[in-house]
C-alpha positions, -999 to +999 in steps of 0.1 A: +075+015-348+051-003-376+027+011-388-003+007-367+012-006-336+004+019-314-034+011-321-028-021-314-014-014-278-044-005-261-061-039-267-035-057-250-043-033-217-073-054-204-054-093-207-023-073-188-043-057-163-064-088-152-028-109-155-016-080-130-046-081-107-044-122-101-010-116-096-013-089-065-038-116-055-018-143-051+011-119-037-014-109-010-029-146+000+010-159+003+023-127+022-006-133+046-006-169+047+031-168+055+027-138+084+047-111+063+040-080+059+050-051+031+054-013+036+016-007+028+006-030+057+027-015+084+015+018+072-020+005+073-020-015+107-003+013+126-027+040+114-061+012+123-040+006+156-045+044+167-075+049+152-091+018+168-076+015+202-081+044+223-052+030+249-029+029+222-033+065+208-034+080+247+002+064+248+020+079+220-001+112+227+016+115+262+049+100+248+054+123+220+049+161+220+062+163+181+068+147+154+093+149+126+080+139+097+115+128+075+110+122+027+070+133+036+065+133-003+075+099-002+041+086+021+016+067+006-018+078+013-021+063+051+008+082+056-006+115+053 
């Protein structure tokens, strides 16, 4: 590595960063725009669906009795 590049990285952070930011922007606008929907939002709508909708959570309380939670280290933080 030359000399000094490692002090040099840092600076570059911020310009990456906001490049990265717009880009999940835009992502989110088309993926929206065009009905889709990613892992994060399925995780997302189905935990607003039973916390919102008191119908919906009696349901799956009287369907299920347990639940098997399969790769738990693998949830994102709606998933816990």
């Amino acid at each position: 590595m030359p000399t000094g590049a490692v002090s040099r990285v840092p600076q570059g952070y911020p310009v990456v960063l906001r490049v990265l930011a717009e880009a999940v922007k835009v992502y989110d606008r088309l993926r929206r725009d065009a009905g889709g929907m990613n892992y994060q939002d399925l995780l997302l709508d189905a935990a607003a669906l039973l916390r919102d909708k008191p119908q919906v959570r009696r349901y799956f309380r009287r369907r299920f009795t347990h639940l098997l939670v399969d790769e738990f280290q693998d949830t994102l933080g709606p998933g816990r």
